[in-house]
N, C-alpha and C positions, 0 to 999 in steps of 0.2 A: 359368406365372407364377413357380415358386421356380425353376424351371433359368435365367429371365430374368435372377431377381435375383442368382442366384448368382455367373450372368456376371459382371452387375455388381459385386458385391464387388470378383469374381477380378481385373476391367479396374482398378476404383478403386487395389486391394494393388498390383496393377503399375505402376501411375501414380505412386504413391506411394514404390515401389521405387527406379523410373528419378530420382523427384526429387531422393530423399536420396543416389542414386550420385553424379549430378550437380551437388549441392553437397558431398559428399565429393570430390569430382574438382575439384571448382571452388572450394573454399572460400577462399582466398586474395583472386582476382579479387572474388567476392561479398564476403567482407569487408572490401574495399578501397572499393569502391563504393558501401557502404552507409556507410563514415565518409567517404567524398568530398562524399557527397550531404548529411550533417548539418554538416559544415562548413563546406559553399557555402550552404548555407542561414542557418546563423548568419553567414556574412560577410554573405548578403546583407540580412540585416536592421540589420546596423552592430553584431554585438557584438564585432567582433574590429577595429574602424577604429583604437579607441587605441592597442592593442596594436600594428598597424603602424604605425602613426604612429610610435609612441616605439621600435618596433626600425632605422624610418626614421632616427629623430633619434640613435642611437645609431652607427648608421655614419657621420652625418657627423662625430660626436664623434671615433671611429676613424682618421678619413682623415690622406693625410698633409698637414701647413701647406704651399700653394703658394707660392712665392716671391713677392714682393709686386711688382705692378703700377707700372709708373714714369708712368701716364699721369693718376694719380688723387689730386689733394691737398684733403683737409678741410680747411676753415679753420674754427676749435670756436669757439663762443661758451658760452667755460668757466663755473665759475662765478669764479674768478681775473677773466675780462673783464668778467664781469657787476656784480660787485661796485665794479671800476674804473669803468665804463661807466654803470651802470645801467639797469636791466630797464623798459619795454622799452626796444634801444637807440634812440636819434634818426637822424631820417633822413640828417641831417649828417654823422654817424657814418658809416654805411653809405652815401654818398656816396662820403665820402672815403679808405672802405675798397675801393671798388671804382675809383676811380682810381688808388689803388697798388696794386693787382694788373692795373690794364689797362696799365700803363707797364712791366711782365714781358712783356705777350703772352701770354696763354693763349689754346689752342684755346678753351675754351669757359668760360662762370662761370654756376654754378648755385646762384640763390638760393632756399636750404630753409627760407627766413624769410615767415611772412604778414606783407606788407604794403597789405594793403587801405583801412586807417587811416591818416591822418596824425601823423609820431611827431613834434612840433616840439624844436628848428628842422632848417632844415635843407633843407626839404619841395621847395622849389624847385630844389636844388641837384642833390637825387635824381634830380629827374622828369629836367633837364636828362644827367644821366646816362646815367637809362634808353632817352633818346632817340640817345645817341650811341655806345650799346654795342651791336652787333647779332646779338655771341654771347652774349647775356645770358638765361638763361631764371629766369623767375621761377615761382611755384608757384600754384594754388588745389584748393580741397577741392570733387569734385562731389557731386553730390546730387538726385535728383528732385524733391526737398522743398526752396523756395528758402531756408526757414530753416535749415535746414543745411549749404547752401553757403556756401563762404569766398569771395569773389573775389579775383582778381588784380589785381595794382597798372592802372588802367587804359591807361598807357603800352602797357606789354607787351601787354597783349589785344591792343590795339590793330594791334599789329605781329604780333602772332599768335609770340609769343614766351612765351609758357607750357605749361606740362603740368600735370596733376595729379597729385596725390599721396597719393592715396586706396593704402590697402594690403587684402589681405585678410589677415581674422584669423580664423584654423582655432577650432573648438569648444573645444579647451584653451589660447586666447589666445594662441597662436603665428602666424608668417607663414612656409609654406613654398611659397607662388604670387605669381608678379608680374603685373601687368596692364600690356599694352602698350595695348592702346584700348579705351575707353568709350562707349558710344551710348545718349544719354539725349536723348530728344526729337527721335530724326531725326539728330540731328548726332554726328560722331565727334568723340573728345578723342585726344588722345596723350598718355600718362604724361610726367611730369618724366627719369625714367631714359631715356624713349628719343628723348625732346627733346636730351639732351645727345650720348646716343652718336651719334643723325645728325648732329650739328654735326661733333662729332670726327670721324666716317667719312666725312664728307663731302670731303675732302682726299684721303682712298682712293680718290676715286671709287666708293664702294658707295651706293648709297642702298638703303631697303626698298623689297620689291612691294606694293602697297594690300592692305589685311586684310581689306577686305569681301568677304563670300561666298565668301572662301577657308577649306580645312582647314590651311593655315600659311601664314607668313610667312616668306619667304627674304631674309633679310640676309646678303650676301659668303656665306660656306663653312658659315653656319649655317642649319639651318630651324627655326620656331618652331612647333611642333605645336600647336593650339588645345586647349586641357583640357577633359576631356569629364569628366561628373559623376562617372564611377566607376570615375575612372583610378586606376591602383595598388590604395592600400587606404582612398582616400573611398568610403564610400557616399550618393548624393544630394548630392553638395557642391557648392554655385552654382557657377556656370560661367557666369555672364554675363560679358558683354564680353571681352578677347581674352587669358587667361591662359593661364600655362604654369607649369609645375613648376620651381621657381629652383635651381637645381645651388651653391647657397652656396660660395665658396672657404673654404676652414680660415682662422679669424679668425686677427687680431694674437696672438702672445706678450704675454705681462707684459712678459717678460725680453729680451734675444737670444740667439738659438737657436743652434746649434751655425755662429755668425760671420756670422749671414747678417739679413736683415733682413726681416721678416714683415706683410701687411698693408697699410692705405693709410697714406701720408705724414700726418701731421697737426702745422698750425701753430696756433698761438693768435690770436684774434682781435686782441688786442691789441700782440699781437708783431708783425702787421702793419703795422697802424697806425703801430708806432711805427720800422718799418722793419728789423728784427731780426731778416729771413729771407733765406736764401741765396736767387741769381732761379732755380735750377736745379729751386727746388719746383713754381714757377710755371709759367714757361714753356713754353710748345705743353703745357700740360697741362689735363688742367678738375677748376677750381678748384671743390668744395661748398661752402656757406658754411652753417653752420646750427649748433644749439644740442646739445651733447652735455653740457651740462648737469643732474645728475639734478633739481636743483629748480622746470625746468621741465616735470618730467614729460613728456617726448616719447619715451617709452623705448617698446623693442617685443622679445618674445618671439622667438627664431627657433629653429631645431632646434640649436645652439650653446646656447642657454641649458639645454638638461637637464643635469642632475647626478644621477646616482645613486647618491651619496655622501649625498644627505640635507642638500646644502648651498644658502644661498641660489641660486636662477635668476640668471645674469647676464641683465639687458638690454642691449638696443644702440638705442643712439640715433637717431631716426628718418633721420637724416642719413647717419648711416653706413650703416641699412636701403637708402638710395636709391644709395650708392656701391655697394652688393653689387649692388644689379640694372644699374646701369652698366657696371659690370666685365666681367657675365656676357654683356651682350648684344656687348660691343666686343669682348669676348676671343673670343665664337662669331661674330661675323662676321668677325676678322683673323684668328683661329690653326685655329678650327674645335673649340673647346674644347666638349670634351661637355655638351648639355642634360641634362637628367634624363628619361629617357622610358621608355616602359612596356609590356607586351605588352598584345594584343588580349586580350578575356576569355577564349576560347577556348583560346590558347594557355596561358594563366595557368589552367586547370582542367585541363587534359593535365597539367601541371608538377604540380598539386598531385594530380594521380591518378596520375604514376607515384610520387611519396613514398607516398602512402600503398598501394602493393602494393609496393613495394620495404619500408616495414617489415611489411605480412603474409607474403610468400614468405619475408624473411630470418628471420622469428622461426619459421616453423612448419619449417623445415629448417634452422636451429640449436637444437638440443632443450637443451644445454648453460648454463644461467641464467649461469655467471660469464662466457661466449662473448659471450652475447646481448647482455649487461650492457656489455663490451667495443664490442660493434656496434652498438647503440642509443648510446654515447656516440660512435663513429667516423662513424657516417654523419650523427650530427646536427651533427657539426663539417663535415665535408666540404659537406652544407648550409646551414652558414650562411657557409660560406666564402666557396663559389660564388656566394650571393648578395650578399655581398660585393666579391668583385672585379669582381664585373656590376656592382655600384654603379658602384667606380670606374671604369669603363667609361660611364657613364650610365648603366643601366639600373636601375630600381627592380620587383624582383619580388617575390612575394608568400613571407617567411619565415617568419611567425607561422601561418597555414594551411598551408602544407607540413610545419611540426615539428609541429602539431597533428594532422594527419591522420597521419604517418609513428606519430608516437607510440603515437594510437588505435588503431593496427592494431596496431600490436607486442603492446596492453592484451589488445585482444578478441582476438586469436590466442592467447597466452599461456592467459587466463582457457578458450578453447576446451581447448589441449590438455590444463590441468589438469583439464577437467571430463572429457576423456576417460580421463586416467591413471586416476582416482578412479572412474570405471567401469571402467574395463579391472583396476583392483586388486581391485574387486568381486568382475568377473567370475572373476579368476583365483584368488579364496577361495574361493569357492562351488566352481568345478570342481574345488580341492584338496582341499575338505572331501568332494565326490563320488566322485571316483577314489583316493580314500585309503584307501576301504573296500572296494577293487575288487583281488581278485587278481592279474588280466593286466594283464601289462603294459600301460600306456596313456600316450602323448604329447598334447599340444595344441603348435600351433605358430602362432607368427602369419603375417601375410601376406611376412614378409621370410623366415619358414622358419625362426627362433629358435625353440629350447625353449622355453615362458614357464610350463607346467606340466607337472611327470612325476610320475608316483606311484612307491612304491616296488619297487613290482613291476619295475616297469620298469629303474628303476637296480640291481636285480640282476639282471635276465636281462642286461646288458651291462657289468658289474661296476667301474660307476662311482659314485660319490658326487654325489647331487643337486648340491652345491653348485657342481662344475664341471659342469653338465651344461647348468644354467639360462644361456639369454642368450646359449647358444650353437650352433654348428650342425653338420650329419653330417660336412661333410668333417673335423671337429678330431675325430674321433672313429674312423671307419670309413674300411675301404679305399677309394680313390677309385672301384673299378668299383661300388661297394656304396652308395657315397652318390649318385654317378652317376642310378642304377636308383631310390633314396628320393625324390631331387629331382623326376626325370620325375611318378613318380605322382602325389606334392605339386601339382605344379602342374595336371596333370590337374583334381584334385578342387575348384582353386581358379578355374578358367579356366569348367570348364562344370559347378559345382556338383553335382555328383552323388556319391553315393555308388560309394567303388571294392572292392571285396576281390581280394585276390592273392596269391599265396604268394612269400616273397622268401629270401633268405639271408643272413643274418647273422653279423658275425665281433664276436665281444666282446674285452674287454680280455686276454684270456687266450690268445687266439686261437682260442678253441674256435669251431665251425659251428655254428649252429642255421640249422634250417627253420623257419619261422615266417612263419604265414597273419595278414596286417593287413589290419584294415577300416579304410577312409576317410572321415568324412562332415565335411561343411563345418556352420560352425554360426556365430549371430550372437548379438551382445549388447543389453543395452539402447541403448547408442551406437552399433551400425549396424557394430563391427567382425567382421570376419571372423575364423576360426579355426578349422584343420584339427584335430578330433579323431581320433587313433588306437589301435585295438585291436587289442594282439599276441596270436597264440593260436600256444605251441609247438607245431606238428605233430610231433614225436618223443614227446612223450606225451600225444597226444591221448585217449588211453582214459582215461586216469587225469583227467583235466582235463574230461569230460564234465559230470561233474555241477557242478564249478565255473562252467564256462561258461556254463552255464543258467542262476544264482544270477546270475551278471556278465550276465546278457542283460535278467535281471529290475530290475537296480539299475538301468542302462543307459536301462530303461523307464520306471521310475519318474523316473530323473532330466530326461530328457526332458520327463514331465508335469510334474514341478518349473520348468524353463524354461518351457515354454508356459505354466502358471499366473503366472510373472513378466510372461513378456512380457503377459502378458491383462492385468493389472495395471499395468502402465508405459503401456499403450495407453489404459487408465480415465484413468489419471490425464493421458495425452497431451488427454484430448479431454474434460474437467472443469474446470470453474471452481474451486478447490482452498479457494475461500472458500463459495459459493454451493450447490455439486454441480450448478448447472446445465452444459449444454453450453457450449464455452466459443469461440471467434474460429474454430480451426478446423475443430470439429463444424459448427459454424455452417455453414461454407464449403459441407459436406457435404452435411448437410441440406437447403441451398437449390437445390444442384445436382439432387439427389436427387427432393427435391418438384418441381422444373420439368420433368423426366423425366415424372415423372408425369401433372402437368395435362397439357402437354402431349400424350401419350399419349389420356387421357381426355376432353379438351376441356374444363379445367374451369378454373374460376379461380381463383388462388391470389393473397391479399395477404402481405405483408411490413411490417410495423410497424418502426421507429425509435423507442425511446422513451430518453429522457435525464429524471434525477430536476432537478426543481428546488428551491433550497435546502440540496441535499447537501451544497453546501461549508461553508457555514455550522455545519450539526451537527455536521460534520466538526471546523470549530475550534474552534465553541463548546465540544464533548461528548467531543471526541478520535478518535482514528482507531478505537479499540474499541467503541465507541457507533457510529462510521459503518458497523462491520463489520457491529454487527447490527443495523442498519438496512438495508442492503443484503440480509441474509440474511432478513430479515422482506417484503421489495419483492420478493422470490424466491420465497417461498412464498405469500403473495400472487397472484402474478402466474400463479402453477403453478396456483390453485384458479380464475381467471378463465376456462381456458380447455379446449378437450374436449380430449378423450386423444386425436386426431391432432394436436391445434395444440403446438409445438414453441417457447419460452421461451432463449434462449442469451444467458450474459453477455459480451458484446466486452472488458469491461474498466471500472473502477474505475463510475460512474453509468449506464453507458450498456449498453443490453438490446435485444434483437430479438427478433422473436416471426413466425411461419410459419403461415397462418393455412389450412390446407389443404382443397380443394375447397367453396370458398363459393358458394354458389348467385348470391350478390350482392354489391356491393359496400355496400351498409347494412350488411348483415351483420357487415363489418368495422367499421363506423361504430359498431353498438351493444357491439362487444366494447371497443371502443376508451373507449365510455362506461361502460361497466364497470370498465375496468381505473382509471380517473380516480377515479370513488366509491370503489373498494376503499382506492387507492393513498394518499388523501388524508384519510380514515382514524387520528384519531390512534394515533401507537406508542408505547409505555409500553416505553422502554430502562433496565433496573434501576432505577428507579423515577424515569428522565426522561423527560417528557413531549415528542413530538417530533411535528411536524407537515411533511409535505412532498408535492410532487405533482408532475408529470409533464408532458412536453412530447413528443407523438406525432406520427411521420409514416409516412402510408402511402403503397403504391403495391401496384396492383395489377396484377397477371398477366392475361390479354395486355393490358388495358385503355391502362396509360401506358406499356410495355415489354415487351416478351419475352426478355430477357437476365435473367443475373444483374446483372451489371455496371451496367448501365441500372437495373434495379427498386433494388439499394442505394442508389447516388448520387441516383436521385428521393427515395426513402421519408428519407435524411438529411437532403437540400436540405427535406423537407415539413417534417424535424421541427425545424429551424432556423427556419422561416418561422413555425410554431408556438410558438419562445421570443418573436419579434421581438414576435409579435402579443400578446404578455401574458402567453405561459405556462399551462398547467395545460388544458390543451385540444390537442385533435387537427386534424390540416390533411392533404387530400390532395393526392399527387401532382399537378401539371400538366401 
C-alpha cells in the first residue's frame, strides 16, 4: 500500500511538473484565450453593444463628405412656410404645390406628409390630383395594433402607391438600420424609400428580386443582405421584417466646403409655390416633400448626430431620414456604392483572438516598459485604423473587443512578468545572502546563461568586479575555447537536469591558468524558474582547501533544507484557503481525484457535498467584509467538527464549500451528516458582539450511485445544490 501511494505522489508531482512546463511554454496562447473567452462573454451578454455602437457612430463622424447626389431634391416645409401657410397645411395648398412640381417632370414625388384627414379647402382638388400623378407616393405608419396605425390618403392605397415609413430606433434613440419590407398579417409592405428608388430605377431597367424566403435582395450591382440579430456589435436586436445596416453618406456642411457642394438639394416650400426655383432642381429628379421644421417635432437621431465635444446632438428631419435610405439604395443599385456589412461570428472571434495574442507575445518579449509603452500605443493605432478603412470599404468589425482583448493581455502578461521579477529578485537575495558566506567560488546563472548571482569568492578567483560580471556572459569574459567547453556543460545540466562534476581550465583577467573542478546542479524557485547553480573547487590547492570544502559542503546542506523548507511552505500555502486554512479549489481537485482512486479500488461509496451559505451577502453589507470573514471562518470550523477525520471540508471560494464524504456504507448516511451540517450551520454567530444568523443550501451526489467521474459527481452535486436554493433554501437535495 505505501510503495502504491508513493507511486502516486511521484505520478501526481509529475503531472503537475508537465502542467506548469506547459503553461510556461504556453503562457501567451493561454493568456490570450483566457481574455478572448471573458470578452466574448461580456459582448455576449450586451455589455460592450454601446461601446461599438458609438465607436460605429464615430467613424461615420470621420468619413469623408461624398459629393452630393443630383437626383435627390427636398422640398422643406420650414418653419418660414409654416408660419406663411399655416400648420396643418390645406389640401389646396399641397394640390397646387404638386402641380407645379409636376409641370418640371420629375421621375418621381414623394410625399413625407400624413394625409389621412381632410385639411379644408382644397380636399377635392388633391384627391383629383392624386388620381392623375402615377409617380406620386404617399406615406402611412404600420402597426399590428390598428390604433397605432396612420393610414394613407385612400387614393394612393388604392393605386397601391404608398410605402411606410416606420424607422427603427436603436436602444440610445438613434436610427442606423433601414427596413425595405414589412409583413404584418400575411401581407408584405414596401418602405417609402424603396417605393421611390424603384420608380426612379425603373427607367434603368433594374427592378428588385422578391424578398420573401430570401437571405438578400439583389437590386442592379447591389445585394441587400437581411440583418440578423447579432450583426456587428447588436446583441438580440429585432430583426423583423427585411432590414439592413444603412451605410449613411457624410451629411450637408453648414458652409461650402472647399468649392464643392455637399448633401441633398433643398427648396422651400413656399418658394415653390410661389415659383422661385430654378426647373433644373426638379426635373427627372424625386422630389421629398416633408417638414424639416423643429417645431413639428419629426426629428431623428442618426450616427451623425454624436458629438463628443459635450455639445447639443444634432437631429435630422424625418424627411431627410427618408432621402438617406433613398440615396443609399439608388446609389447601390446604379454605382454599386458599398452597404455596411459584417463578418460571420466566427471570423469576428478569430480577429478578436489574434489581437489578443498579438498583445500577450508582444508584451512578454518586449521586457522594455517605455518599448512596450510605444507598442501598445502603435498597434492599437494600426487597429483602429484598419478597422477603419474596412469601414470605408463597407465593412463594420468588431474595434471595441479587439482593443479590449489586445489591451487585457498586454495587463495580465505585464502583471505576470512582474510577479515573476519580484520572485526572481527574491530568489536572487536569498541565494546572495547564501553563497556570500561560502568560500568557493560559486556562480548561479539563468536559463539564457547570464550571471544573475556571483559570490565573491568567485570574482576574485577570476579578478573581476561583480559589478561588470552580473547580466553577463563567458564569452565577454574568457577565451572562446574556454567558454566554448562552459557553455556545452551549462546546457547539459539544463537539457537533462542532472547534476554534472568535471574538471575544467580556467584563464582569469591576468591571464594566470587555474584547474579548477565545478559542480553543476540545476535548481528551481518558487515561480517555477530554472537556474544553474555552480561550485568552483581550485584543484592546485586542494589540500589546503580540504577543510574549507567540507564547511562549503555543510552550508550547501543546509541551504538546501532552507529551500525545501520554502518550497514546503509555498506548496501549504499553494493548496490553503489563506482565509479559512481549509483546502482550498485545488487541493480539492486532488482530494477527489484521490478519494475516487480509492472507492474505486475498494468498492465503496463515496458522496460529494455542494454547500453555498444563504444570507451571506447580506451580512456581508449589512456587517462589512470583516464580519463576513469571520463568519466564513466560524462556517469552517463548524463545518471541521461535523464530520470524521476521513471526511475532507475544501473552500472553492468566497460562500461556497465542498465536503468528501469517504467510504459511506450508505447514501442516508450522507442524508444525516447533511442534517447535521444545517442545525450546526444555522446556529446563531455572535460576530464581536453581532448577532448573525445564516444557513445553507446542499447538494449531493453520490459515487458510483449518479456518477462515476469526477466531472459527472461536481456538476450533479452543484446542479443539486442550486435545485436546493430554488426550493427554499436551508435544506439539502440529491443528485438525479
Amino acid at each position: 500500500m505505501g510503495i502504491r501511494k508513493k507511486l502516486g505522489k511521484d505520478l501526481q508531482k509529475s503531472i503537475f511538473a508537465l502542467q506548469e512546463k506547459l503553461f510556461r511554454r504556453h503562457r501567451e496562447l493561454i493568456t490570450a484565450s483566457s481574455v478572448v473567452v471573458c470578452v466574448l462573454l461580456l459582448r455576449y451578454w450586451g455589455f460592450l453593444q454601446s461601446l461599438e455602437l458609438t465607436a460605429l457612430d464615430q467613424f461615420f463622424q470621420l468619413r469623408p463628405i461624398e459629393p452630393s447626389q443630383e437626383f435627390i431634391t427636398i422640398v422643406a416645409i420650414d418653419e418660414a412656410s409654416l408660419r406663411e401657410l399655416g400648420s396643418p397645411i390645406s389640401d389646396g395648398k399641397v394640390a397646387k404645390l404638386l402641380e407645379k412640381i409636376k409641370a418640371y417632370k420629375p421621375r418621381a414625388i414623394g410625399l413625407h406628409i400624413y394625409r389621412d384627414l381632410v385639411v379644408p379647402s382644397g380636399s377635392k382638388k388633391l384627391k383629383k390630383v392624386f388620381e392623375s400623378t402615377p409617380n406620386l407616393i404617399g406615406i402611412e405608419l404600420l402597426s399590428a395594433n390598428q390604433n397605432h396605425r396612420v393610414a394613407p390618403p385612400p387614393v394612393l392605397s388604392q393605386k397601391n402607391q404608398v410605402g411606410f415609413n416606420n424607422v427603427l430606433v436603436d436602444s440610445d434613440g438613434k436610427v442606423r438600420r433601414a427596413l425595405l419590407y414589412l409583413h404584418i398579417n400575411r401581407t408584405a409592405y414596401e418602405s417609402f424609400a424603396l417605393k421611390l428608388a424603384k420608380l426612379y430605377l425603373k427607367s434603368k431597367d433594374i427592378t428588385p428580386k422578391k424578398a420573401q424566403n430570401s437571405d438578400f435582395l439583389q437590386l442592379g450591382k447591389a445585394k441587400f443582405l437581411r440583418f440578423k440579430e447579432n450583426d456587428g456589435g447588436y446583441v438580440n436586436a429585432d430583426n423583423g421584417g427585411y432590414q439592413f445596416l444603412s451605410n449613411f453618406p457624410k451629411p450637408a456642411c453648414k458652409e461650402s466646403c472647399d468649392g464643392k457642394s455637399y448633401g441633398f438639394s433643398r427648396v422651400s416650400f413656399r418658394k415653390v409655390l410661389n415659383g422661385e426655383i430654378p426647373k433644373n432642381l426638379i426635373k427627372d429628379r424625386i422630389i421629398l416633400i416633408g417638414s424639416t421644421a423643429s417645431s413639428l417635432q419629426n426629428l431623428k437621431l442618426t450616427p451623425y448626430s454624436t458629438n463628443l465635444m459635450g455639445k447639443e446632438l444634432q437631429s435630422f428631419p424625418g424627411v431627410e431620414l427618408q432621402a438617406y435610405f433613398t440615396h443609399e439604395i439608388i446609389s447601390a443599385g446604379l454605382e454599386g456604392r458599398q452597404l455596411l456589412r459584417v463578418w460571420s461570428e466566427h471570423v469576428e472571434y478569430f480577429w478578436i483572438g489574434i489581437w489578443a495574442y498579438v498583445g500577450a507575445i508582444t508584451r512578454w518579449r518586449i521586457r522594455s516598459s517605455s518599448k512596450n509603452i510605444l507598442f501598445v500605443l502603435l498597434f492599437c493605432l494600426i487597429l483602429t485604423s484598419s478597422t477603419y478603412l474596412l469601414f470605408l470599404n463597407g465593412w463594420w468589425i468588431p474595434l471595441i473587443p479587439s482593443l479590449i482583448t489586445y489591451i487585457s493581455s498586454v495587463i495580465f502578461i505585464t502583471a505576470q512578468i512582474a510577479h515573476m521579477q519580484e520572485e526572481l529578485k527574491r530568489s536572487k537575495e536569498f541565494l546572495q545572502q547564501v553563497i556570500d558566506t561560502i568560500a568557493d567560488p560559486i556562480f548561479v546563472k539563468n536559463e539564457t546563461h547570464q550571471w544573475i548571482v556571483l559570490n565573491d569568492a568567485y570574482c576574485r578567483l577570476i579578478s573581476y568586479p561583480k559589478n561588470k560580471l552580473i547580466d553577463r556572459f563567458d564569452y565577454d569574459f574568457f577565451p572562446k575555447h574556454e567558454a566554448d567547453a562552459f557553455r556545452e556543460k551549462d546546457e547539459y545540466v539544463f537539457k537533462y537536469q542532472k547534476l554534472l562534476e568535471n574538471e575544467e581550465k580556467l584563464t582569469d583577467m591576468n591571464g594566470e591558468l587555474h584547474l579548477i573542478a565545478t559542480k553543476r546542479s540545476l535548481h528551481k524557485d518558487a515561480a517555477g524558474n530554472l537556474f544553474l547553480v555552480g561550485v568552483i573547487r581550485d584543484i592546485t590547492k586542494r589540500k589546503l582547501l580540504e577543510e574549507e570544502l567540507q564547511r562549503t559542503a555543510d552550508k550547501l546542506y543546509r541551504s538546501n533544507n532552507q529551500l525545501k523548507q520554502q518550497e514546503d511552505y509555498f506548496r501549504y500555502i499553494a493548496y490553503h484557503d489563506a482565509l479559512t486554512g481549509l483546502p482550498n479549489r485545488k487541493a480539492f481537485a486532488e482530494e477527489l481525484h484521490e478519494s475516487l482512486s480509492w472507492a474505486k479500488s475498494g468498492n465503496n461509496l463515496l458522496a460529494l457535498m455542494f454547500l453555498d451559505l444563504d444570507g451571506f451577502k447580506q451580512i456581508n453589507d449589512s456587517l462589512g467584509h470583516e464580519m463576513g470573514d469571520l463568519l466564513l471562518v466560524t462556517v469552517a470550523q463548524r463545518l471541521n467538527n461535523c464530520l470524521r477525520g476521513s471526511d475532507t471540508v475544501s473552500r472553492l471560494g468566497g460562500d461556497e464549500f465542498t465536503i468528501i464524504l469517504r467510504k459511506i456504507p450508505k447514501s442516508q448516511v450522507a442524508a444525516k451528516i447533511a442534517d447535521k451540517i444545517l442545525a450546526t450551520i444555522t446556529e446563531p454567530i455572535v460576530l464581536e458582539g453581532h448577532h448573525a444568523r445564516v444557513s445553507a443550501s446542499i447538494g449531493i451526489s453520490i459515487y458510483p450511485n449518479t456518477a462515476d467521474n469526477s466531472e459527472t459527481l461536481i456538476k450533479q452535486a452543484d446542479a443539486a445544490m442550486y435545485r436546493a436554493k430554488h426550493l427554499g433554501k436551508n435544506r439539502y437535495e440529491f443528485a438525479q
